[in-house]
Every structure is written in C-alpha cells, then in structure tokens.
mmCIF entry with sequence, helices, sheets and N, C-alpha, C, O atoms, coordinates in Angstrom:
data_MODEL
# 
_entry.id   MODEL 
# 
_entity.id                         1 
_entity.type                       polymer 
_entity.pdbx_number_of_molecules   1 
# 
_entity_poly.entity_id                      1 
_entity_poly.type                           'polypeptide(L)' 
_entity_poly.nstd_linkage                   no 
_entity_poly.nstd_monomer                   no 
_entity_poly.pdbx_seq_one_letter_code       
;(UNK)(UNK)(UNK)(UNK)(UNK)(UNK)(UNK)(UNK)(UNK)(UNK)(UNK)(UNK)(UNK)(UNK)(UNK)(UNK)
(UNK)(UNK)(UNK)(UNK)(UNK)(UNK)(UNK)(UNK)(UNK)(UNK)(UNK)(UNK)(UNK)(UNK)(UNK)(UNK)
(UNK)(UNK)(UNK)(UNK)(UNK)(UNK)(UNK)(UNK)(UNK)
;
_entity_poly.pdbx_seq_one_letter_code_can   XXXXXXXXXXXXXXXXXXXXXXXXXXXXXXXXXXXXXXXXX 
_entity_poly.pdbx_strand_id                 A 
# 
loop_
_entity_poly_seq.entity_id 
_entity_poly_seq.num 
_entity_poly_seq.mon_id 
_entity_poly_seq.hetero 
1 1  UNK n 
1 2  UNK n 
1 3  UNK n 
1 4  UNK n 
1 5  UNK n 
1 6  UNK n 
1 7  UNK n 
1 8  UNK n 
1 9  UNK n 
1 10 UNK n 
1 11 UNK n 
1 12 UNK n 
1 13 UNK n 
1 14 UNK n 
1 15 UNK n 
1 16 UNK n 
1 17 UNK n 
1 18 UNK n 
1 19 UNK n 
1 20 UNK n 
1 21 UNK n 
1 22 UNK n 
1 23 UNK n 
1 24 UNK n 
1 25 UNK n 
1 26 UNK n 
1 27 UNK n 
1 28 UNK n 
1 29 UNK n 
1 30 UNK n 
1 31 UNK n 
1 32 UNK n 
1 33 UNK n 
1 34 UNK n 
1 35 UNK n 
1 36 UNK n 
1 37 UNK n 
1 38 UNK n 
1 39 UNK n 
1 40 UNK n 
1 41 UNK n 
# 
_struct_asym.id          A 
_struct_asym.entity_id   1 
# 
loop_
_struct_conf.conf_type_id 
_struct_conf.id 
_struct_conf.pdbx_PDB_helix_id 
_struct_conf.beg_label_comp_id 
_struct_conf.beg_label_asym_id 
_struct_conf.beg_label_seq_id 
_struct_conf.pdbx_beg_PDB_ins_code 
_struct_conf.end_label_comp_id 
_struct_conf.end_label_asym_id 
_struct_conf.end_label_seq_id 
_struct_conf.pdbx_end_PDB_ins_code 
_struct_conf.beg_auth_comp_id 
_struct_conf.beg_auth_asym_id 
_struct_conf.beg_auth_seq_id 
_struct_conf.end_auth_comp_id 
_struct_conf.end_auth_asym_id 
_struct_conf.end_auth_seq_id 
_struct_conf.pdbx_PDB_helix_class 
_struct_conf.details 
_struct_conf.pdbx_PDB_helix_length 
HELX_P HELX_P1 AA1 UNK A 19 ? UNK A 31 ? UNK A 19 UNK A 31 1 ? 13 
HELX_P HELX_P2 AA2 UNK A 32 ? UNK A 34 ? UNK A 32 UNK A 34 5 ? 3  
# 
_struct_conf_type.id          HELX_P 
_struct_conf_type.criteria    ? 
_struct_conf_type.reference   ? 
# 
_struct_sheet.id               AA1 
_struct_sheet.type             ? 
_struct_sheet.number_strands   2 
_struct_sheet.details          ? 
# 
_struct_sheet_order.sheet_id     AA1 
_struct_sheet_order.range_id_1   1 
_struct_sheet_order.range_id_2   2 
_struct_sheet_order.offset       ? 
_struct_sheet_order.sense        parallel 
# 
loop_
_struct_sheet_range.sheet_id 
_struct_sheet_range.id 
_struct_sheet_range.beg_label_comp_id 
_struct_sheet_range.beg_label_asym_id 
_struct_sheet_range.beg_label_seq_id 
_struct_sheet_range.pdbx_beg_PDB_ins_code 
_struct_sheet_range.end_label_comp_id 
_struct_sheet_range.end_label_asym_id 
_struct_sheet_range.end_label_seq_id 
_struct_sheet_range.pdbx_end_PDB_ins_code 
_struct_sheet_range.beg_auth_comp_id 
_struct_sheet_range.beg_auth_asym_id 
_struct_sheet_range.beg_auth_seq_id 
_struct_sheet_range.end_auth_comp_id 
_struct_sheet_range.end_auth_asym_id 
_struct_sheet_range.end_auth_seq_id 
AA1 1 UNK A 8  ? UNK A 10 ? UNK A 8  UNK A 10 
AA1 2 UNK A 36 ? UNK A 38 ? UNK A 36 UNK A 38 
# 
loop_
_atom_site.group_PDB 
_atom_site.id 
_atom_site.type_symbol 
_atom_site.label_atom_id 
_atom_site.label_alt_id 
_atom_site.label_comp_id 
_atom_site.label_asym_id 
_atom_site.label_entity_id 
_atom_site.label_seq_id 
_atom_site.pdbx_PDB_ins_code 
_atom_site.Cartn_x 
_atom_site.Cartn_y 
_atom_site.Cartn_z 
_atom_site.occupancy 
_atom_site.B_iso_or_equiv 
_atom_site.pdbx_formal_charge 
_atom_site.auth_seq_id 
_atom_site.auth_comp_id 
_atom_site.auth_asym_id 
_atom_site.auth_atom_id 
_atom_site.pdbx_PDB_model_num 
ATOM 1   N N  . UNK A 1 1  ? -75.877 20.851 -155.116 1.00 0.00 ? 1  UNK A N  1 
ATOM 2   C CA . UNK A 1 1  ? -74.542 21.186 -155.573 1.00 0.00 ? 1  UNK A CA 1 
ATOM 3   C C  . UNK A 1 1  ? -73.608 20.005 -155.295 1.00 0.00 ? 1  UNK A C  1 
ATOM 4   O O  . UNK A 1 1  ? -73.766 19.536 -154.168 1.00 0.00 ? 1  UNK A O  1 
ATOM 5   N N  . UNK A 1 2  ? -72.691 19.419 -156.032 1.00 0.00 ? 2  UNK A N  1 
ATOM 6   C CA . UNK A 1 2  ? -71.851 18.446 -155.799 1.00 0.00 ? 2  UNK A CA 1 
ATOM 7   C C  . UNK A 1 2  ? -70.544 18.683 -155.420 1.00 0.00 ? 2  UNK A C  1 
ATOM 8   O O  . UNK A 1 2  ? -69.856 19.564 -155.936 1.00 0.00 ? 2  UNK A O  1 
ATOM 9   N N  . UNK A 1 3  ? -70.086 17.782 -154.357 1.00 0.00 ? 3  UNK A N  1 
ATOM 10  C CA . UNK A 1 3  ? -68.993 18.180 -154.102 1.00 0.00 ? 3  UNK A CA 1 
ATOM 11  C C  . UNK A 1 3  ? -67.848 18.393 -154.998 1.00 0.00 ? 3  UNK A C  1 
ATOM 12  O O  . UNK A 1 3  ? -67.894 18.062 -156.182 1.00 0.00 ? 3  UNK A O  1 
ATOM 13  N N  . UNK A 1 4  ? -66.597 19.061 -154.332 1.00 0.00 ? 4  UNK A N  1 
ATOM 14  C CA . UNK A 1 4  ? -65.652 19.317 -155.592 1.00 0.00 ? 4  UNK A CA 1 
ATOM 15  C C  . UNK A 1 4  ? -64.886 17.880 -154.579 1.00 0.00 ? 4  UNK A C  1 
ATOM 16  O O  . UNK A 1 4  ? -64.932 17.542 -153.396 1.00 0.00 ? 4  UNK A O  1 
ATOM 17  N N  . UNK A 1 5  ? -63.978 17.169 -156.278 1.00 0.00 ? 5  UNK A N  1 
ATOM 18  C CA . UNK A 1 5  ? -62.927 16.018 -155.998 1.00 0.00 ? 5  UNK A CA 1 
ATOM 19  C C  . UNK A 1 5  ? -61.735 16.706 -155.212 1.00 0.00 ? 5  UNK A C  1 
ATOM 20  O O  . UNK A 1 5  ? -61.390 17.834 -155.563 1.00 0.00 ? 5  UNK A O  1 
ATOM 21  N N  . UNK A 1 6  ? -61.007 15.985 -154.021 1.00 0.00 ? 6  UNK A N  1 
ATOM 22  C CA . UNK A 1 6  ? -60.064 16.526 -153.626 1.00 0.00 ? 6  UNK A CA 1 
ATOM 23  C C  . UNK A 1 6  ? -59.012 16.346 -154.676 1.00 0.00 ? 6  UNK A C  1 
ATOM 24  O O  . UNK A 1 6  ? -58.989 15.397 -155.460 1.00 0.00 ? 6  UNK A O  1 
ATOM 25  N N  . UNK A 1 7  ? -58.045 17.431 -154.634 1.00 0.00 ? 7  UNK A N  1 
ATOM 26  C CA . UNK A 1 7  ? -56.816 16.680 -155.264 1.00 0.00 ? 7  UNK A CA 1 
ATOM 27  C C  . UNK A 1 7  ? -55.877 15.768 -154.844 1.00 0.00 ? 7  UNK A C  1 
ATOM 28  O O  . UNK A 1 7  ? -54.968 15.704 -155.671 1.00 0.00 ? 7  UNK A O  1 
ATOM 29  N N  . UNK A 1 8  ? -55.711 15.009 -153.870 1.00 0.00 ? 8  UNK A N  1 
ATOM 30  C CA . UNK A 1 8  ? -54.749 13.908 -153.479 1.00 0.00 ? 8  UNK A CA 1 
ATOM 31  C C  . UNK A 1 8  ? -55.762 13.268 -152.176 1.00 0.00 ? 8  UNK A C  1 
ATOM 32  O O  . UNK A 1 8  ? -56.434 13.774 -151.277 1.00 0.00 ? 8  UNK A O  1 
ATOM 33  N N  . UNK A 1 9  ? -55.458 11.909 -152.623 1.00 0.00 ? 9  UNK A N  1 
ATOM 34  C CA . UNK A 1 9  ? -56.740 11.007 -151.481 1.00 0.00 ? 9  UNK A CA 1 
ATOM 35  C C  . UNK A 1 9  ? -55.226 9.555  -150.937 1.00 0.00 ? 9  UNK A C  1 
ATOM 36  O O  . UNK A 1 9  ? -54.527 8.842  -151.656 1.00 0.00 ? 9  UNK A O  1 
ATOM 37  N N  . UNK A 1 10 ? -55.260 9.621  -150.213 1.00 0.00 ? 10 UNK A N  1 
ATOM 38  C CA . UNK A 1 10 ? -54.630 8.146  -149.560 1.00 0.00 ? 10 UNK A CA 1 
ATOM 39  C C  . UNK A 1 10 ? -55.361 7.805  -148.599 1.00 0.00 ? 10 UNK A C  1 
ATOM 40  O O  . UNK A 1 10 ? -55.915 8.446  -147.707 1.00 0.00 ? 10 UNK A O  1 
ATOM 41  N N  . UNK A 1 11 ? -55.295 6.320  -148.960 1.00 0.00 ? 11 UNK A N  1 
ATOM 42  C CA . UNK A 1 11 ? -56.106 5.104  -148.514 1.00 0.00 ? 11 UNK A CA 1 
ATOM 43  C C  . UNK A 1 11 ? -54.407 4.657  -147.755 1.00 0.00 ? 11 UNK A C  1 
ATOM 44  O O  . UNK A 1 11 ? -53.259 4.647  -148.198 1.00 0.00 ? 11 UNK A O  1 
ATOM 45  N N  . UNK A 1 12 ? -55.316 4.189  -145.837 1.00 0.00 ? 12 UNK A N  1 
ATOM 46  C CA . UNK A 1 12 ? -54.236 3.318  -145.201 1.00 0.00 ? 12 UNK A CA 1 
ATOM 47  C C  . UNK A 1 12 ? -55.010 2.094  -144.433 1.00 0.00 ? 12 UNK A C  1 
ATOM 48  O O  . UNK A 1 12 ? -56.113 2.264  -143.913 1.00 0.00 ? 12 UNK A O  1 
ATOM 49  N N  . UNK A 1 13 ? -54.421 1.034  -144.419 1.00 0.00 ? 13 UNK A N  1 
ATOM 50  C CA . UNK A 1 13 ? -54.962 0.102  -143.544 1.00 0.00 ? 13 UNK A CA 1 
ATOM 51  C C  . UNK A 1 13 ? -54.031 -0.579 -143.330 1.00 0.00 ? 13 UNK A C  1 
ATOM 52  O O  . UNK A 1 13 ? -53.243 -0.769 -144.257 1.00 0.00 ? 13 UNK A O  1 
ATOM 53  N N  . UNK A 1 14 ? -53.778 -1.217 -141.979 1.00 0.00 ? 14 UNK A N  1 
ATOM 54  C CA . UNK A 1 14 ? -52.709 -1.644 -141.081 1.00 0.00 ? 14 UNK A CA 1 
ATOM 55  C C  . UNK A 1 14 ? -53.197 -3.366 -140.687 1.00 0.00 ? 14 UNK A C  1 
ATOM 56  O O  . UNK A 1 14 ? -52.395 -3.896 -139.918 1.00 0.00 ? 14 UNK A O  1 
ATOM 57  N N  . UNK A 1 15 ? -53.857 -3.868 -140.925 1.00 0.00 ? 15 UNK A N  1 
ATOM 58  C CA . UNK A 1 15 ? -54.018 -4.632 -140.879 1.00 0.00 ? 15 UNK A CA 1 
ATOM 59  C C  . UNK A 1 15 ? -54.693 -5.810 -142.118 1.00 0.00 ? 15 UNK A C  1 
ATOM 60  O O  . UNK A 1 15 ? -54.715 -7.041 -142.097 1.00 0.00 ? 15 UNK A O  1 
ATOM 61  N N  . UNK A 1 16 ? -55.117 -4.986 -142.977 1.00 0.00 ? 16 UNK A N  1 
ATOM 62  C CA . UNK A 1 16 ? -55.700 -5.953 -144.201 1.00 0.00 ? 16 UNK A CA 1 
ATOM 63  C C  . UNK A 1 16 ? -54.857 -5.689 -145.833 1.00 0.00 ? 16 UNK A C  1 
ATOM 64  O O  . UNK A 1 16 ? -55.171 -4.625 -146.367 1.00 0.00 ? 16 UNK A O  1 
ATOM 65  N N  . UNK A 1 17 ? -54.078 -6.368 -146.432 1.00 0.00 ? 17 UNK A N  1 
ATOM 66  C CA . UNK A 1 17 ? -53.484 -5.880 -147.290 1.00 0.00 ? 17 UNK A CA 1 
ATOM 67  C C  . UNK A 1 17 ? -53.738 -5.466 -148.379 1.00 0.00 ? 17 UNK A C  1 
ATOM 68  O O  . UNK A 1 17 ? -52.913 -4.761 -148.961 1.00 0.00 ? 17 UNK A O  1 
ATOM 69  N N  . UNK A 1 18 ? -55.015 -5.807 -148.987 1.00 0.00 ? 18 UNK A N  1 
ATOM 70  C CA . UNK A 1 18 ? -55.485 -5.460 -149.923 1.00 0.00 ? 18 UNK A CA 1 
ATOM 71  C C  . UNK A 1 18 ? -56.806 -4.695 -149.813 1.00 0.00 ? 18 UNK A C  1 
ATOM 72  O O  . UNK A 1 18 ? -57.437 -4.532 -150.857 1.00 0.00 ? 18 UNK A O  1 
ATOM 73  N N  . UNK A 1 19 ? -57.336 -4.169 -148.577 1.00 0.00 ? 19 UNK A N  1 
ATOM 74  C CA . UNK A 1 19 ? -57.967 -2.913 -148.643 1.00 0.00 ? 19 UNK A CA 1 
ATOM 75  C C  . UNK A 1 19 ? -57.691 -1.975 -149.211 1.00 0.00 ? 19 UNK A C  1 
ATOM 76  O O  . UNK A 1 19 ? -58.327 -1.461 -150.131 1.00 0.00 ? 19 UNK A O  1 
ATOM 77  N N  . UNK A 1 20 ? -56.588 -1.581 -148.683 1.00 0.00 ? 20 UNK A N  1 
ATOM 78  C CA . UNK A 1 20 ? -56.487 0.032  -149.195 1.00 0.00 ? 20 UNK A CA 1 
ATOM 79  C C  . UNK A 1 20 ? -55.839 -0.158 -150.745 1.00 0.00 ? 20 UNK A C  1 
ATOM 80  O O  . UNK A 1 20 ? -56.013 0.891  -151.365 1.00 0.00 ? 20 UNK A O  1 
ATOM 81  N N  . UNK A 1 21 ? -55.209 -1.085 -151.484 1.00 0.00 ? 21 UNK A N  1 
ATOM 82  C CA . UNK A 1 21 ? -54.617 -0.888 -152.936 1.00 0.00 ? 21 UNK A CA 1 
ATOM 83  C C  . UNK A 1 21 ? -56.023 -1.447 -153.765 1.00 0.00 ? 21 UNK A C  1 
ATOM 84  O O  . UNK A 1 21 ? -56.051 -1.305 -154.987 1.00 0.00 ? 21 UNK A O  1 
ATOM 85  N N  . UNK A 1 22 ? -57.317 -2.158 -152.977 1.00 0.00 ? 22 UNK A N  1 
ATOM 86  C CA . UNK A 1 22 ? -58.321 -2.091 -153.510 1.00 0.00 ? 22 UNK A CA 1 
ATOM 87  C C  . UNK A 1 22 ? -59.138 -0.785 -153.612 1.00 0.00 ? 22 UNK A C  1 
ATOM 88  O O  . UNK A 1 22 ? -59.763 -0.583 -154.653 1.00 0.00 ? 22 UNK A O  1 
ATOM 89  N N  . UNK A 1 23 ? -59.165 -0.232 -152.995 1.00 0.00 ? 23 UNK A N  1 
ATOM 90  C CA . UNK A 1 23 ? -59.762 1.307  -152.756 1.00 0.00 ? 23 UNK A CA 1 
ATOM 91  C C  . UNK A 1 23 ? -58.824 2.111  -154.053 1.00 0.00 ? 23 UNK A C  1 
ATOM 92  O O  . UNK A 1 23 ? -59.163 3.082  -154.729 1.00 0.00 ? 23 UNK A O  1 
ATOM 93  N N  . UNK A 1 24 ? -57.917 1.545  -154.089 1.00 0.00 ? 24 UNK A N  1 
ATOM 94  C CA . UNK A 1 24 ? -57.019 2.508  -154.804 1.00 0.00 ? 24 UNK A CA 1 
ATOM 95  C C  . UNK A 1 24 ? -57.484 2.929  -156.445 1.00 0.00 ? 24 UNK A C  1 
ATOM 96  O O  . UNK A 1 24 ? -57.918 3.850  -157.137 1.00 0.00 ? 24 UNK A O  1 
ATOM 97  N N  . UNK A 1 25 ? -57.085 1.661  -156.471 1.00 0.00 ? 25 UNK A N  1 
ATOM 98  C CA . UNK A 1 25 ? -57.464 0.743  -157.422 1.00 0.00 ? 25 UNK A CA 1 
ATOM 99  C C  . UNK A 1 25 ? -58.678 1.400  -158.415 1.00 0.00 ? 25 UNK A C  1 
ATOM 100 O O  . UNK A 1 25 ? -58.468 1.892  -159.524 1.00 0.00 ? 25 UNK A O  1 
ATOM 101 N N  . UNK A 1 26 ? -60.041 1.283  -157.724 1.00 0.00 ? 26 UNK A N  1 
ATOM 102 C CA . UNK A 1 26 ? -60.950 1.772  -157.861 1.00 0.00 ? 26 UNK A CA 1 
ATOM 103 C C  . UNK A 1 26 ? -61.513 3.016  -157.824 1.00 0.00 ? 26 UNK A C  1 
ATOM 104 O O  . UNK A 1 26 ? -62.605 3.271  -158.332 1.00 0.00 ? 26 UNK A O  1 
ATOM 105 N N  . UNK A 1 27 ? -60.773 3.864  -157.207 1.00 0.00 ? 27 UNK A N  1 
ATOM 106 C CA . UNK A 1 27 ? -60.417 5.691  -157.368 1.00 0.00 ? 27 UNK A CA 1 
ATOM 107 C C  . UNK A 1 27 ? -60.233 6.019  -158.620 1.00 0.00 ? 27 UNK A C  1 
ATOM 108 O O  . UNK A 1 27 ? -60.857 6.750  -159.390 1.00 0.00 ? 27 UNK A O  1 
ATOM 109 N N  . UNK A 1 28 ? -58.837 5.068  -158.766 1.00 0.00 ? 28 UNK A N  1 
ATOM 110 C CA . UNK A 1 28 ? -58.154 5.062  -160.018 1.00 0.00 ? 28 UNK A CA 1 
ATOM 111 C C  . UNK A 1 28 ? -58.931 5.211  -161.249 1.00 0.00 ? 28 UNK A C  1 
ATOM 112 O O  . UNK A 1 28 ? -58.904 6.208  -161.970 1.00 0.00 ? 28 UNK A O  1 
ATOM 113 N N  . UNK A 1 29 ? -59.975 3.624  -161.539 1.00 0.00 ? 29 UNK A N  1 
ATOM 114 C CA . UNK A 1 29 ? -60.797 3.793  -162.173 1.00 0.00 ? 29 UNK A CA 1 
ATOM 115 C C  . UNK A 1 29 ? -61.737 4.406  -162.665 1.00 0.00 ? 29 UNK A C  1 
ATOM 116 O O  . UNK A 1 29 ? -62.103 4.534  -163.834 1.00 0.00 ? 29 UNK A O  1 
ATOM 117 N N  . UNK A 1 30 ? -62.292 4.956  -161.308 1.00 0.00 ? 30 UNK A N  1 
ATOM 118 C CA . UNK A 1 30 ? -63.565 6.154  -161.094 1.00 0.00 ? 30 UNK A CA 1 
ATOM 119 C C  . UNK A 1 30 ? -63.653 7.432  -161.978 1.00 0.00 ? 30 UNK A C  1 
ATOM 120 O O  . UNK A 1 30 ? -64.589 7.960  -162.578 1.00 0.00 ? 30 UNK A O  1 
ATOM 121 N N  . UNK A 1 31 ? -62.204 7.765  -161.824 1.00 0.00 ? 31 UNK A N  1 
ATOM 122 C CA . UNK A 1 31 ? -61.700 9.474  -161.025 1.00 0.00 ? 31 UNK A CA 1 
ATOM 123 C C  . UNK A 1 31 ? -60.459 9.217  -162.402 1.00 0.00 ? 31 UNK A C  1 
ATOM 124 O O  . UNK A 1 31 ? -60.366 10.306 -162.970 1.00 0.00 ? 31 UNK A O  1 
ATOM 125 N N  . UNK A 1 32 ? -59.665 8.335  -162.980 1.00 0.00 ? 32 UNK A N  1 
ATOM 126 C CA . UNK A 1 32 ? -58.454 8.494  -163.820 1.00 0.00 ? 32 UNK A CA 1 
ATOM 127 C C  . UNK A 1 32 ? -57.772 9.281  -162.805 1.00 0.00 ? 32 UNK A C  1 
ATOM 128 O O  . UNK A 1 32 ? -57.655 9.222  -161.581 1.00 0.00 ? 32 UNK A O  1 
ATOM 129 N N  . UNK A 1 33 ? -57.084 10.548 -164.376 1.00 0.00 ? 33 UNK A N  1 
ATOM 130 C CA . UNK A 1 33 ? -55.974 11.254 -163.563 1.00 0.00 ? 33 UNK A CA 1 
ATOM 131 C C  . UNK A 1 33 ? -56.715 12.280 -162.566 1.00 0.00 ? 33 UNK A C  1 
ATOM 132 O O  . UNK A 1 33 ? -55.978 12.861 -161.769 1.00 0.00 ? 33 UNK A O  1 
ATOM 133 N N  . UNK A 1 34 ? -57.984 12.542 -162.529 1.00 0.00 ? 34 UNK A N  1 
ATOM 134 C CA . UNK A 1 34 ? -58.853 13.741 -161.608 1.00 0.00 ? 34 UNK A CA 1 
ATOM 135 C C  . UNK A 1 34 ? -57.529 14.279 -160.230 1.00 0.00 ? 34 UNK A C  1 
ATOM 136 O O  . UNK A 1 34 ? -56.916 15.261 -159.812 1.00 0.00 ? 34 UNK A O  1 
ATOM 137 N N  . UNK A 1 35 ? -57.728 12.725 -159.996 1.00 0.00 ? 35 UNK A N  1 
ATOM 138 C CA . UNK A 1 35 ? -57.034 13.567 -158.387 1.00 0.00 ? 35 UNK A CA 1 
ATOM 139 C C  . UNK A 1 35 ? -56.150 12.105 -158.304 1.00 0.00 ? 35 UNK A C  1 
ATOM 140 O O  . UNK A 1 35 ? -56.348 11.003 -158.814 1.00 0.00 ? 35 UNK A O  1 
ATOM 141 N N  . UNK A 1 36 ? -54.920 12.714 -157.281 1.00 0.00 ? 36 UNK A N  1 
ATOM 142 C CA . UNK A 1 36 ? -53.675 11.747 -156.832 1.00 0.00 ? 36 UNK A CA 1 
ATOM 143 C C  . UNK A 1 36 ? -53.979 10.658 -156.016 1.00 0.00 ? 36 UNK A C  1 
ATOM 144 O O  . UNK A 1 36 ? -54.285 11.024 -154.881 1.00 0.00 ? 36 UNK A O  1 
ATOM 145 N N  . UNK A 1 37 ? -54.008 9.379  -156.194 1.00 0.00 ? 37 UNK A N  1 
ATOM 146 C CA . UNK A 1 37 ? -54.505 8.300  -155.733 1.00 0.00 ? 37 UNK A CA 1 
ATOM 147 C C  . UNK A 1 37 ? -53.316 7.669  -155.125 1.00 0.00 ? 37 UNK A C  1 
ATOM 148 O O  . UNK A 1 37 ? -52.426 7.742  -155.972 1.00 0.00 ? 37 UNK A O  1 
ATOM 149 N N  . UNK A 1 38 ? -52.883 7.096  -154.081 1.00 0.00 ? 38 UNK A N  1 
ATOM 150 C CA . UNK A 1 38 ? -52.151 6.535  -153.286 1.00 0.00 ? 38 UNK A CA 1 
ATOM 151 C C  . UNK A 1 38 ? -52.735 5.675  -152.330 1.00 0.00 ? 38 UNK A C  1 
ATOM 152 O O  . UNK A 1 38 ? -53.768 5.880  -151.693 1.00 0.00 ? 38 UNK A O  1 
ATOM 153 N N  . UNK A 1 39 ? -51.829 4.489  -152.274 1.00 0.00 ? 39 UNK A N  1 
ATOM 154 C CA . UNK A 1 39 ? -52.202 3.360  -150.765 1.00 0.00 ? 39 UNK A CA 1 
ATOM 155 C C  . UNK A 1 39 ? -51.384 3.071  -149.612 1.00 0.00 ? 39 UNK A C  1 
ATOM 156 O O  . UNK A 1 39 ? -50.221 3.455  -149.733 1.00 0.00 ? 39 UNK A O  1 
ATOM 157 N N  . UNK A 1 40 ? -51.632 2.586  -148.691 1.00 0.00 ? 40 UNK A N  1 
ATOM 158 C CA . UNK A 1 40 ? -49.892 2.257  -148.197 1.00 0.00 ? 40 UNK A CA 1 
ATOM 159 C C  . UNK A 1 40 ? -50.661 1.230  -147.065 1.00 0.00 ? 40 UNK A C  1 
ATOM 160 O O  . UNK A 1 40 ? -51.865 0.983  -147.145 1.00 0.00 ? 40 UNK A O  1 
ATOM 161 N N  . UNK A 1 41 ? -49.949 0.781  -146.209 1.00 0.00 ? 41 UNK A N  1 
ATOM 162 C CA . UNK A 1 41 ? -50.466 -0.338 -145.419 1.00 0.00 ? 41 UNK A CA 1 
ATOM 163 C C  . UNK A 1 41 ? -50.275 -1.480 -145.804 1.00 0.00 ? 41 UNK A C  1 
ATOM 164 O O  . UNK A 1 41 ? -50.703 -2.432 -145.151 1.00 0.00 ? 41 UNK A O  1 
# 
C-alpha cells in the first residue's frame, strides 16, 4: 500500500542556503500542485 502525500511539507536548513529551496524545488517538480511546498532557512 503506498503512502498517502501529506498536504503541506517545509523544508528548513540553518546553515546551507540552498538546501532546503533545492528540496523545494524538486517537491515542486515531483508532486506540482499535490501538496504545499515551502522553504525557509
């Protein structure tokens, strides 16, 4: 059985700046509008 997509995912990282808007990024791509994609860090 596969999991169900959450509806809202945020990505944080405090030290690398383009981790988490890379993660994002790529949700984005994955997933479209599926579920709420956010970064911050």
């Amino acid at each position: 059985m596969a999991a169900e997509l959450p509806s809202s995912v945020l990505f944080c990282c405090d030290h690398n700046a383009i981790r988490s808007p890379m993660a994002e990024g790529l949700m984005k791509k994955l997933y479209g509008q599926a579920a709420y994609v956010q970064s911050a860090g």
